[in-house]
NULOVEX-265615 format. One record per atom (N, C-alpha, C, O, CB): residue number from 1; x, y, z. Coordinates in steps of 0.05 Angstrom, whole numbers, plus 5000, padded with zeros to 4 digits. Glycine has a CB too. Example, Ala and Ser with C-alpha at 12.3 -4.5 7.8 and 13.67 -1.06 7.14 Angstrom:
BEGIN
+-----+------+------+------+
: pos :    u :    v :    w :
+-----+------+------+------+
:   1 : 5264 : 4886 : 5156 :
:   1 : 5246 : 4910 : 5156 :
:   1 : 5264 : 4934 : 5156 :
:   1 : 5285 : 4934 : 5169 :
:   1 : 5226 : 4911 : 5181 :
:   2 : 5257 : 4955 : 5142 :
:   2 : 5273 : 4979 : 5143 :
:   2 : 5258 : 5001 : 5157 :
:   2 : 5268 : 5023 : 5161 :
:   2 : 5282 : 4988 : 5114 :
+-----+------+------+------+
***
This chain:
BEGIN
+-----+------+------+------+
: pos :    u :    v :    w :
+-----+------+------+------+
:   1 : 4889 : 5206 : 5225 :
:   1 : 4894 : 5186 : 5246 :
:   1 : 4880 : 5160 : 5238 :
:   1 : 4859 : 5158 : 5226 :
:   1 : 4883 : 5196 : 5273 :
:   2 : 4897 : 5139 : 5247 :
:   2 : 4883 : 5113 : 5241 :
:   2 : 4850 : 5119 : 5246 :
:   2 : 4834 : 5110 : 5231 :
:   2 : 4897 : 5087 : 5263 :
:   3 : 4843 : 5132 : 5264 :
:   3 : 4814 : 5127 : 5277 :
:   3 : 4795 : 5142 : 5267 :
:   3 : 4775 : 5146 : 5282 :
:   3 : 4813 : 5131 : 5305 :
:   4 : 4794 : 5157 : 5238 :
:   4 : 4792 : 5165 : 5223 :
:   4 : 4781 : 5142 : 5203 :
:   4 : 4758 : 5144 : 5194 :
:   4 : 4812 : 5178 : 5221 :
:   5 : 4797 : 5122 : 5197 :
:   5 : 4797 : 5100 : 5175 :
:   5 : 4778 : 5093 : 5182 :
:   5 : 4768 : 5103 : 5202 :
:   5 : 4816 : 5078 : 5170 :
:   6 : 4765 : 5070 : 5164 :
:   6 : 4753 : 5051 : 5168 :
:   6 : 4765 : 5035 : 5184 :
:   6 : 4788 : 5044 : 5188 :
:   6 : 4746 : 5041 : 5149 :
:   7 : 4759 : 5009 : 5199 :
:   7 : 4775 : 4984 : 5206 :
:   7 : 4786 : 4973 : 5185 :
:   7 : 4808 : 4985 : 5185 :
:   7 : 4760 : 4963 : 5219 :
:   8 : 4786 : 4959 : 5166 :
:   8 : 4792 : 4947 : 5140 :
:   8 : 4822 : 4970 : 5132 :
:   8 : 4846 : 4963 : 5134 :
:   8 : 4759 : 4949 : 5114 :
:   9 : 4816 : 4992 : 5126 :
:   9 : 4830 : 5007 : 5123 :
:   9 : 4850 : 5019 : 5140 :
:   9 : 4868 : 5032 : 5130 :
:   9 : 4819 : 5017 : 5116 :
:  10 : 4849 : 5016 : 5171 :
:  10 : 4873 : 5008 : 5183 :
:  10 : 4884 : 4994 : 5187 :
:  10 : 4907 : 4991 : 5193 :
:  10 : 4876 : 5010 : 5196 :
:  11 : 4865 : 4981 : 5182 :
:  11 : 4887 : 4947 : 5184 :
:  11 : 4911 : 4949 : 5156 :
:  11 : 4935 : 4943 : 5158 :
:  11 : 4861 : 4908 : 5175 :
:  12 : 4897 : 4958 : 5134 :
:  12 : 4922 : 4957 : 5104 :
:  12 : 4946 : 4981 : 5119 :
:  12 : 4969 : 4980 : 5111 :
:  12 : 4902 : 4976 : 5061 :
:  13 : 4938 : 4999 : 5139 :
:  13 : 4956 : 5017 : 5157 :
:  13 : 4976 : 4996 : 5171 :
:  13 : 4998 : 4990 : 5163 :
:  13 : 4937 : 5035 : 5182 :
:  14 : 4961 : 4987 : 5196 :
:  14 : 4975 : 4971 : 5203 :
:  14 : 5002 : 4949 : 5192 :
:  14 : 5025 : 4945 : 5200 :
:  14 : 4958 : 4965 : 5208 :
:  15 : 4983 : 4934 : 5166 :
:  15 : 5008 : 4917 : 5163 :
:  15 : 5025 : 4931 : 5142 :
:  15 : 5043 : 4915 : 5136 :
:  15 : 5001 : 4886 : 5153 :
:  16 : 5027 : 4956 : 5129 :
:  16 : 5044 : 4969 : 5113 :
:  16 : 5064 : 4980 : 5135 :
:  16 : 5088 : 4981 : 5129 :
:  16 : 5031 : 4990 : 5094 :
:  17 : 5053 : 4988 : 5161 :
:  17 : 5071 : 4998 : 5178 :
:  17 : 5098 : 4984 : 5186 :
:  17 : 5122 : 4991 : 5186 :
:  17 : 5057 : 5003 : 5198 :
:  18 : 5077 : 4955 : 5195 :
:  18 : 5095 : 4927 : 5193 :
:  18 : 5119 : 4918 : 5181 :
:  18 : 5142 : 4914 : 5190 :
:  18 : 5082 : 4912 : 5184 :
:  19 : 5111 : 4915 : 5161 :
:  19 : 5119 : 4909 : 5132 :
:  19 : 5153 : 4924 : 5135 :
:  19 : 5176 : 4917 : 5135 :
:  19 : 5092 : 4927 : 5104 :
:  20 : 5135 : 4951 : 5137 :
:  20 : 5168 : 4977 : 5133 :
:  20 : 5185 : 4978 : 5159 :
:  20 : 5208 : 4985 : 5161 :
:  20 : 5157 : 5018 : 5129 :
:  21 : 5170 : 4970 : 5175 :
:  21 : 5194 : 4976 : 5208 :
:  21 : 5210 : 4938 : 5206 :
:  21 : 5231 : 4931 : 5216 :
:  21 : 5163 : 4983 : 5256 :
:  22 : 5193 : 4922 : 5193 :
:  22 : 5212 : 4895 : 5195 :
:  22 : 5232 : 4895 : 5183 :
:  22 : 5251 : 4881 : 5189 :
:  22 : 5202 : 4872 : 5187 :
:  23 : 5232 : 4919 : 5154 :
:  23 : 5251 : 4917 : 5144 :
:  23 : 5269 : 4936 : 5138 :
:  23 : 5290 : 4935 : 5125 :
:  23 : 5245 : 4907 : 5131 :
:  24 : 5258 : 4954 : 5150 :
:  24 : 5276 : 4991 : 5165 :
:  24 : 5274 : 5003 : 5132 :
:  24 : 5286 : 5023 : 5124 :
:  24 : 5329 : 4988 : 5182 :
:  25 : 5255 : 4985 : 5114 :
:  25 : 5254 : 4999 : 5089 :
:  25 : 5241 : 5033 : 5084 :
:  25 : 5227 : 5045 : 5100 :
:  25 : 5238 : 4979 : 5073 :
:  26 : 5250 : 5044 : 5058 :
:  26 : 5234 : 5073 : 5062 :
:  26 : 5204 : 5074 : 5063 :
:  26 : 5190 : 5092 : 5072 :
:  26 : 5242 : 5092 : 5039 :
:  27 : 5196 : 5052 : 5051 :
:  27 : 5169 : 5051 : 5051 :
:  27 : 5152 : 5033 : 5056 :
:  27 : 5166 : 5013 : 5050 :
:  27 : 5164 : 5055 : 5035 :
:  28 : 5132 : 5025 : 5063 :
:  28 : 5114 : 4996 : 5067 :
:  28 : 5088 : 4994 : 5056 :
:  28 : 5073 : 5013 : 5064 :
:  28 : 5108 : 4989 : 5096 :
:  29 : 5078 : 4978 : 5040 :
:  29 : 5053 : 4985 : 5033 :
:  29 : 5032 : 4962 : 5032 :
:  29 : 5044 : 4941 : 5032 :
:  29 : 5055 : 4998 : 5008 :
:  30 : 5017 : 4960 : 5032 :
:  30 : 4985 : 4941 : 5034 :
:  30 : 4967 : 4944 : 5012 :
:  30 : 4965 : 4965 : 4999 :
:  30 : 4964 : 4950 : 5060 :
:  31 : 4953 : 4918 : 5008 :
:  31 : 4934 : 4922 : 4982 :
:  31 : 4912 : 4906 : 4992 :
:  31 : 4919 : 4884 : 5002 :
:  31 : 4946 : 4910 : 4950 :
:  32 : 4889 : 4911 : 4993 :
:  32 : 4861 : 4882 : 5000 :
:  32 : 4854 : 4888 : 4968 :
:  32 : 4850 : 4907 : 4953 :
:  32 : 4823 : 4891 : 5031 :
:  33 : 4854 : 4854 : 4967 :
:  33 : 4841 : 4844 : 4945 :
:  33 : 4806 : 4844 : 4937 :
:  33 : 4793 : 4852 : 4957 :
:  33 : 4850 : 4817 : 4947 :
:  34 : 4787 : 4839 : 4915 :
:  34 : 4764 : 4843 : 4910 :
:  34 : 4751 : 4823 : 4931 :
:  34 : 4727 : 4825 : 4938 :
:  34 : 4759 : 4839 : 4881 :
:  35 : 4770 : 4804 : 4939 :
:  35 : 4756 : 4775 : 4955 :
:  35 : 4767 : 4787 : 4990 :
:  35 : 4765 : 4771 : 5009 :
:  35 : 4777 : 4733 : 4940 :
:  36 : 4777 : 4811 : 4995 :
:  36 : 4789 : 4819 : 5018 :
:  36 : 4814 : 4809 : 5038 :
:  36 : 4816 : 4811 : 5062 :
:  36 : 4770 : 4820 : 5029 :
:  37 : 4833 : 4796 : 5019 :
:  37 : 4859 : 4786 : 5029 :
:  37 : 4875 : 4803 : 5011 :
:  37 : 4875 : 4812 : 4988 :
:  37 : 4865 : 4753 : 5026 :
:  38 : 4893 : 4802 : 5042 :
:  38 : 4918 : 4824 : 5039 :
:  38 : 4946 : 4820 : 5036 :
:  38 : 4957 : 4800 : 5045 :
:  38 : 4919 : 4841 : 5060 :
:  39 : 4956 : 4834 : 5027 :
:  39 : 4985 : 4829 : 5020 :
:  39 : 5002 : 4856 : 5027 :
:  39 : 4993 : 4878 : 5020 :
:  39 : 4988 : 4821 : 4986 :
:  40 : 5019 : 4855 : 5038 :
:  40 : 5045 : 4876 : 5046 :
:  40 : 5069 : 4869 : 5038 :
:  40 : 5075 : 4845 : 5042 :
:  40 : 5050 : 4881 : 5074 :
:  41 : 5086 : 4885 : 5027 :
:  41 : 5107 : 4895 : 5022 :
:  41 : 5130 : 4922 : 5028 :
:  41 : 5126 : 4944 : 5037 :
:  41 : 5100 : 4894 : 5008 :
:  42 : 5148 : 4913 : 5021 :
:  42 : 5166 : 4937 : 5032 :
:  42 : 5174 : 4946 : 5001 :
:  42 : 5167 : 4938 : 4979 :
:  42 : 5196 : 4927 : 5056 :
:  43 : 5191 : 4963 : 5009 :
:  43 : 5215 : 4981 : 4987 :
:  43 : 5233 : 4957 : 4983 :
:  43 : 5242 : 4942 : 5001 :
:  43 : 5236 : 5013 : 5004 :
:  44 : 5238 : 4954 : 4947 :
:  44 : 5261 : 4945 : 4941 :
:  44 : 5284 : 4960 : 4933 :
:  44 : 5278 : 4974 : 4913 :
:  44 : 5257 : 4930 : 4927 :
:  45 : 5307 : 4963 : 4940 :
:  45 : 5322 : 4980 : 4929 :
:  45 : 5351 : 4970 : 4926 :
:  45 : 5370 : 4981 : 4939 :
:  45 : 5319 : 5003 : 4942 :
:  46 : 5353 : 4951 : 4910 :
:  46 : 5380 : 4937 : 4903 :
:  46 : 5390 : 4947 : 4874 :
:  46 : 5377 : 4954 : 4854 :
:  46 : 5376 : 4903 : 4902 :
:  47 : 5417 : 4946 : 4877 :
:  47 : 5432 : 4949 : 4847 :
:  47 : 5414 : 4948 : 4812 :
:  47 : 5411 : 4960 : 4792 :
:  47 : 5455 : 4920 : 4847 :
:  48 : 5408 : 4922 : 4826 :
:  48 : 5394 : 4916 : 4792 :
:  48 : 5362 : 4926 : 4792 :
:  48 : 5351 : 4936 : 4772 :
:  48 : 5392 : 4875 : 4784 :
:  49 : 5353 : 4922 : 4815 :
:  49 : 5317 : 4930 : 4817 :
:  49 : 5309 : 4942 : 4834 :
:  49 : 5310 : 4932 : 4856 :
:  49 : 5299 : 4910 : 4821 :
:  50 : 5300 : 4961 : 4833 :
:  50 : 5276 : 4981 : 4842 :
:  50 : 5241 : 4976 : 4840 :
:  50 : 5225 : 4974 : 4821 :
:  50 : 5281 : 5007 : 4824 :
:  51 : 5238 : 4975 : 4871 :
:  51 : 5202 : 4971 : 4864 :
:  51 : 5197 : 4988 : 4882 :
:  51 : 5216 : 4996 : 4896 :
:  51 : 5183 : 4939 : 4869 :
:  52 : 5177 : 4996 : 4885 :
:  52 : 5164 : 5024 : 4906 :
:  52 : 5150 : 4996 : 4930 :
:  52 : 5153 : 4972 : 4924 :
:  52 : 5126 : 5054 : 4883 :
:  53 : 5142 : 5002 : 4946 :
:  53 : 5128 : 4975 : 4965 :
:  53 : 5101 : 4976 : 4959 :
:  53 : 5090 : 4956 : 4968 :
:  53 : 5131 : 4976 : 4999 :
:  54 : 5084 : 4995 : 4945 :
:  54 : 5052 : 5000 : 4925 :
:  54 : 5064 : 4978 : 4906 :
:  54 : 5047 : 4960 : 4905 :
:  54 : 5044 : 5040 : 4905 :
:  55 : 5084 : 4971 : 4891 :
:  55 : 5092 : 4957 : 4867 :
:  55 : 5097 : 4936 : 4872 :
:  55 : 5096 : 4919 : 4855 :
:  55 : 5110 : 4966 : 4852 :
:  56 : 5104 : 4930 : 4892 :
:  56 : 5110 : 4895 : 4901 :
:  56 : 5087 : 4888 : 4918 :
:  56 : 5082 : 4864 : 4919 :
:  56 : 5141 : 4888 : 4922 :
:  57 : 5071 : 4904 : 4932 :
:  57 : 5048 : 4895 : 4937 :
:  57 : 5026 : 4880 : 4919 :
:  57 : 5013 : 4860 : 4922 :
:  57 : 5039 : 4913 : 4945 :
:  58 : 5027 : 4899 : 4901 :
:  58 : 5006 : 4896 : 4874 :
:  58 : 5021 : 4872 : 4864 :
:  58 : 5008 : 4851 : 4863 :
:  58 : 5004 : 4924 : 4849 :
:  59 : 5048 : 4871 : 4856 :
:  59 : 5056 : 4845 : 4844 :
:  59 : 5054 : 4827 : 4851 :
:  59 : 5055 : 4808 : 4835 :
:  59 : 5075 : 4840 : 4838 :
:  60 : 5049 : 4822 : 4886 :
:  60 : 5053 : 4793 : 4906 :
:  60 : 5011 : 4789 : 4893 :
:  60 : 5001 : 4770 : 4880 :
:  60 : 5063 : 4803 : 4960 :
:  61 : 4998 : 4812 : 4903 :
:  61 : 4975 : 4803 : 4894 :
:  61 : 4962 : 4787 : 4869 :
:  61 : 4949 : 4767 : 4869 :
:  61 : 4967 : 4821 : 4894 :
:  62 : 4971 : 4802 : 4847 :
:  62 : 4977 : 4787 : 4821 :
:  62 : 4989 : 4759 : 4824 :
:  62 : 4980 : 4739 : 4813 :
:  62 : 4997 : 4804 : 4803 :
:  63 : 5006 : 4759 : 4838 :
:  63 : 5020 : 4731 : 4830 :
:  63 : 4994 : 4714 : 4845 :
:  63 : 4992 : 4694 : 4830 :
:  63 : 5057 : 4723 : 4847 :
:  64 : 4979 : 4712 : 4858 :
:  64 : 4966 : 4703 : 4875 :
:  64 : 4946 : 4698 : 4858 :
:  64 : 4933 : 4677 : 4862 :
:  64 : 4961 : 4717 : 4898 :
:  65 : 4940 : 4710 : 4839 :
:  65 : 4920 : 4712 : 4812 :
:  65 : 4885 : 4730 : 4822 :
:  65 : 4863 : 4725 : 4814 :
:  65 : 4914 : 4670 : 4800 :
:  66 : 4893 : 4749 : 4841 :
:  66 : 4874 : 4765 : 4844 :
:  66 : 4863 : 4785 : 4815 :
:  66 : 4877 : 4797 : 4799 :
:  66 : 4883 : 4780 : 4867 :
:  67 : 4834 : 4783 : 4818 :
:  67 : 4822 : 4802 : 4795 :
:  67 : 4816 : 4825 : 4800 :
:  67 : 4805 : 4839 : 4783 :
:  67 : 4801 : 4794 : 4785 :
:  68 : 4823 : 4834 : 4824 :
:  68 : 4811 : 4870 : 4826 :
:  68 : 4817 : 4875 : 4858 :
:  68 : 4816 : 4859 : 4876 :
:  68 : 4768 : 4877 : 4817 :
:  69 : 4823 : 4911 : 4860 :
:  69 : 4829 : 4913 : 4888 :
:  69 : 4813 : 4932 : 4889 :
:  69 : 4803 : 4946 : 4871 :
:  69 : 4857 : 4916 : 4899 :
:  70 : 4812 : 4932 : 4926 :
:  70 : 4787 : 4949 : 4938 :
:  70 : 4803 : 4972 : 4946 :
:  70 : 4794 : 4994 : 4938 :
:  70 : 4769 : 4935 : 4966 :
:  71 : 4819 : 4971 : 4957 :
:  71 : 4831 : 4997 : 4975 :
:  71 : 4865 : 4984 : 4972 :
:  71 : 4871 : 4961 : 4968 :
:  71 : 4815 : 5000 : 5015 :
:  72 : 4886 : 5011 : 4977 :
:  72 : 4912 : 5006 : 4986 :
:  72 : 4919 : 5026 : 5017 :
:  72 : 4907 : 5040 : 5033 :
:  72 : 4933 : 5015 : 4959 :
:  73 : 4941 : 5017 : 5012 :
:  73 : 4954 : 5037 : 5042 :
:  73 : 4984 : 5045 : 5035 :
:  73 : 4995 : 5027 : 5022 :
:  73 : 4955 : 5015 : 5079 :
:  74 : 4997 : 5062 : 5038 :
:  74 : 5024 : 5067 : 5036 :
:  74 : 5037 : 5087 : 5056 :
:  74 : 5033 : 5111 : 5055 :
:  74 : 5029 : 5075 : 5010 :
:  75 : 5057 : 5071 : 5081 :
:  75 : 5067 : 5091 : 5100 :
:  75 : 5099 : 5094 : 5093 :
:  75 : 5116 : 5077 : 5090 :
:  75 : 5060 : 5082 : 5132 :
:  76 : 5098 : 5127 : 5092 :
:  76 : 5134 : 5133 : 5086 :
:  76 : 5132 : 5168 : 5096 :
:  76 : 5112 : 5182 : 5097 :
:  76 : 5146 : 5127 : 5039 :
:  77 : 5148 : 5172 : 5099 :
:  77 : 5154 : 5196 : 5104 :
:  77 : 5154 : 5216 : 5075 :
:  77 : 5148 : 5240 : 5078 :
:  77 : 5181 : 5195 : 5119 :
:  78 : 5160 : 5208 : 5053 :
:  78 : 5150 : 5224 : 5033 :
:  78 : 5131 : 5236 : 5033 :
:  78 : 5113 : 5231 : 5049 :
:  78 : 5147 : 5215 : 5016 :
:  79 : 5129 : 5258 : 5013 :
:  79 : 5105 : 5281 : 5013 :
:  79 : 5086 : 5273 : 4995 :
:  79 : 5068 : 5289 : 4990 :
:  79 : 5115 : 5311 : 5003 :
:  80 : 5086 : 5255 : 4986 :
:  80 : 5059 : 5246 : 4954 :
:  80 : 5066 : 5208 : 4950 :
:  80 : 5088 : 5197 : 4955 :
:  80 : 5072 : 5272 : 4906 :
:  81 : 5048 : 5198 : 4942 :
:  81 : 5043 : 5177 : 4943 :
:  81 : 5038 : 5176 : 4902 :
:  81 : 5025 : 5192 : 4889 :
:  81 : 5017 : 5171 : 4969 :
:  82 : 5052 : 5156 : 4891 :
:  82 : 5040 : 5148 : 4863 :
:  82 : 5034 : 5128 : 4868 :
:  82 : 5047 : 5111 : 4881 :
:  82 : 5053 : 5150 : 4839 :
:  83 : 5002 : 5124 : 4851 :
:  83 : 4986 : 5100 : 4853 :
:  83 : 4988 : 5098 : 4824 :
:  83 : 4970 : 5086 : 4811 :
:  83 : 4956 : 5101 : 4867 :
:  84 : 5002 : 5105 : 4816 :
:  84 : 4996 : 5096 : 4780 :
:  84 : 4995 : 5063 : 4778 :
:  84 : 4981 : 5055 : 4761 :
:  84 : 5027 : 5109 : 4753 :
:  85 : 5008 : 5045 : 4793 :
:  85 : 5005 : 5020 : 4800 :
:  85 : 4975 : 5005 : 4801 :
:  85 : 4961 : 4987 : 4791 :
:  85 : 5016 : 5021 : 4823 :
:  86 : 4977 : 5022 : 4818 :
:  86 : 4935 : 5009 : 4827 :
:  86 : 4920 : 5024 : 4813 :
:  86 : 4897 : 5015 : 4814 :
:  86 : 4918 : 5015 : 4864 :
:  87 : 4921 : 5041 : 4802 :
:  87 : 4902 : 5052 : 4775 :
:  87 : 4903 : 5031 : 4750 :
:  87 : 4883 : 5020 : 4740 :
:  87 : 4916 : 5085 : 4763 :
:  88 : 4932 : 5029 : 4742 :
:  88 : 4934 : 5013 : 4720 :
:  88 : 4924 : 4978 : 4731 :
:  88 : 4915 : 4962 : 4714 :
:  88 : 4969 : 5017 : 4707 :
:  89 : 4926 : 4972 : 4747 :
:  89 : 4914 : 4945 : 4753 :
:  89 : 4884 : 4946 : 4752 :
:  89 : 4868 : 4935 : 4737 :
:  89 : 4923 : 4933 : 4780 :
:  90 : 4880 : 4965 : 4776 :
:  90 : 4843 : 4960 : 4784 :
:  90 : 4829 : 4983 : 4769 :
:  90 : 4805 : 4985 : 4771 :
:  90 : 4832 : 4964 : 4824 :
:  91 : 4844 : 5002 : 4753 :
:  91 : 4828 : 5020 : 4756 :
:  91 : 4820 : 5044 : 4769 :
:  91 : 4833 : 5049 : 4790 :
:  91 : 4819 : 5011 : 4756 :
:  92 : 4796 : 5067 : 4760 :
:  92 : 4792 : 5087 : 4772 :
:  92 : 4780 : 5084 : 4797 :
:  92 : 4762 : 5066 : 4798 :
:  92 : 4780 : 5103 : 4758 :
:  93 : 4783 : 5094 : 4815 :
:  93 : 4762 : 5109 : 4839 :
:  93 : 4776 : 5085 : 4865 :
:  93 : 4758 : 5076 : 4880 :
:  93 : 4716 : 5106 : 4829 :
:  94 : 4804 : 5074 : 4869 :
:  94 : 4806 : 5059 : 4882 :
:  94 : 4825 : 5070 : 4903 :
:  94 : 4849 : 5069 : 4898 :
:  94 : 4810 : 5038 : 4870 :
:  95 : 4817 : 5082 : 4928 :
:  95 : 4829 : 5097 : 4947 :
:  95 : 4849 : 5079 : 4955 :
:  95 : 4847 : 5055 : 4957 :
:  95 : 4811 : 5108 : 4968 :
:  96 : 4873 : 5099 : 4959 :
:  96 : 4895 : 5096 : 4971 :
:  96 : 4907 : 5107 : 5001 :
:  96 : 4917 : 5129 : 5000 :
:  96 : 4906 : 5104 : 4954 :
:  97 : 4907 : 5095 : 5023 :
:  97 : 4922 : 5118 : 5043 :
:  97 : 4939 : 5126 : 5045 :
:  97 : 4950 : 5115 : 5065 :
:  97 : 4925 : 5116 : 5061 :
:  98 : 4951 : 5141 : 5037 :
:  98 : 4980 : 5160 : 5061 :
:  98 : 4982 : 5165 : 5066 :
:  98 : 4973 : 5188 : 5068 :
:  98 : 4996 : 5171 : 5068 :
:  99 : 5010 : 5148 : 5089 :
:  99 : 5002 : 5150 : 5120 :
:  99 : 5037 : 5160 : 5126 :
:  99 : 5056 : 5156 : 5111 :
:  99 : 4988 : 5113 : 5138 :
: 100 : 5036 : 5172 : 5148 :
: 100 : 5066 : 5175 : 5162 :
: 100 : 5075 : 5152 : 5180 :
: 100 : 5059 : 5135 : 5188 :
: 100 : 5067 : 5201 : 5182 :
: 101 : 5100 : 5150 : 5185 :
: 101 : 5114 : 5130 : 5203 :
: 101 : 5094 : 5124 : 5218 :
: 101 : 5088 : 5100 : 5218 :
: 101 : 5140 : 5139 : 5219 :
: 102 : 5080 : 5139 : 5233 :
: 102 : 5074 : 5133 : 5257 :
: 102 : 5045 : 5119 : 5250 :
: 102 : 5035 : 5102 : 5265 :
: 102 : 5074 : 5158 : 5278 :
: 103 : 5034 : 5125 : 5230 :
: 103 : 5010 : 5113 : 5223 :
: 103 : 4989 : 5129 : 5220 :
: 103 : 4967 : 5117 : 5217 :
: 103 : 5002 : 5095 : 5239 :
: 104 : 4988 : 5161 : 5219 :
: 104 : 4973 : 5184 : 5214 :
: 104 : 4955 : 5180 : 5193 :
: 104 : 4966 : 5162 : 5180 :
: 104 : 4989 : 5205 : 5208 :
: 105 : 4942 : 5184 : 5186 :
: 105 : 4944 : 5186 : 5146 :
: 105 : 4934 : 5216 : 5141 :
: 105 : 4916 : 5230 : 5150 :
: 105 : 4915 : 5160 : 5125 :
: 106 : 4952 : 5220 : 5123 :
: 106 : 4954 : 5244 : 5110 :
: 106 : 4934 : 5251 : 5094 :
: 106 : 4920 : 5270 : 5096 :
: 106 : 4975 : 5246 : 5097 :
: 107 : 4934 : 5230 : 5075 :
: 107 : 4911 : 5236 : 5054 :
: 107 : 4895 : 5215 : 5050 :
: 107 : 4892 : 5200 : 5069 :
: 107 : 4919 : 5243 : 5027 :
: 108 : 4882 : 5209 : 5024 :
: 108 : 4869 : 5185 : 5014 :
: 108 : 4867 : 5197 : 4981 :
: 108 : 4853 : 5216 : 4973 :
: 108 : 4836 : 5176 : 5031 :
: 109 : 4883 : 5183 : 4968 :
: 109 : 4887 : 5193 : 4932 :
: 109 : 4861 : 5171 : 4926 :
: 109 : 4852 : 5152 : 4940 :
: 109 : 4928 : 5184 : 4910 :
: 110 : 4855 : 5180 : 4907 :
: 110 : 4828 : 5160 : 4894 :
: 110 : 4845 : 5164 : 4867 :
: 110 : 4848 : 5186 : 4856 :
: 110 : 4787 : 5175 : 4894 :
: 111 : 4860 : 5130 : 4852 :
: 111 : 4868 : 5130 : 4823 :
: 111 : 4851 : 5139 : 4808 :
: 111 : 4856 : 5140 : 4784 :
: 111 : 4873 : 5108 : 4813 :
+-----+------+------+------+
***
């Protein structure tokens, strides 16, 4: 349950939830940066490109020219979450949530 999280860490709940019901996408996801600004994203899933919403999160961050992340969030109805994304950017030991539609969280993967 959100109330479970940290605050910080529902909030990356919150706006991944956001993120995915604005855009009825399969997935929504959140990233706080080393400086603690956040970025959300949805699922891309067009003809030519595929991004997971963990992968366009991380990319909106990057573009922003962030150097390291603290925590992610990812809500979808799927059964497992890949962070190979936020491992290969920030590195080991950087928890992830997954969360259900409703905003549960299931787990917390550490890349």
């Amino acid at each position: 349950m959100l109330s479970d999280l940290s605050a910080e860490d529902a909030k990356l709940v919150t706006l991944a939830r956001a993120a995915r019901a604005r855009t009825r996408a399969t997935e929504g996801a959140a990233v706080r940066d080393s400086d603690g600004r956040t970025y959300a994203a949805c699922t891309v899933a067009l003809d030519t490109v595929e991004l997971t919403a963990l992968q366009l999160a991380v990319a909106m961050a990057l573009a922003s020219g962030v150097k390291g992340l603290e925590a992610a969030a990812v809500v979808t109805d799927a059964g497992s979450v890949d962070v190979g994304v936020v491992r290969h950017f920030a590195g080991a030991n950087i928890p992830v949530v997954h969360a259900n539609g409703t905003g549960e969280a299931r787990d917390v993967v550490h890349t």
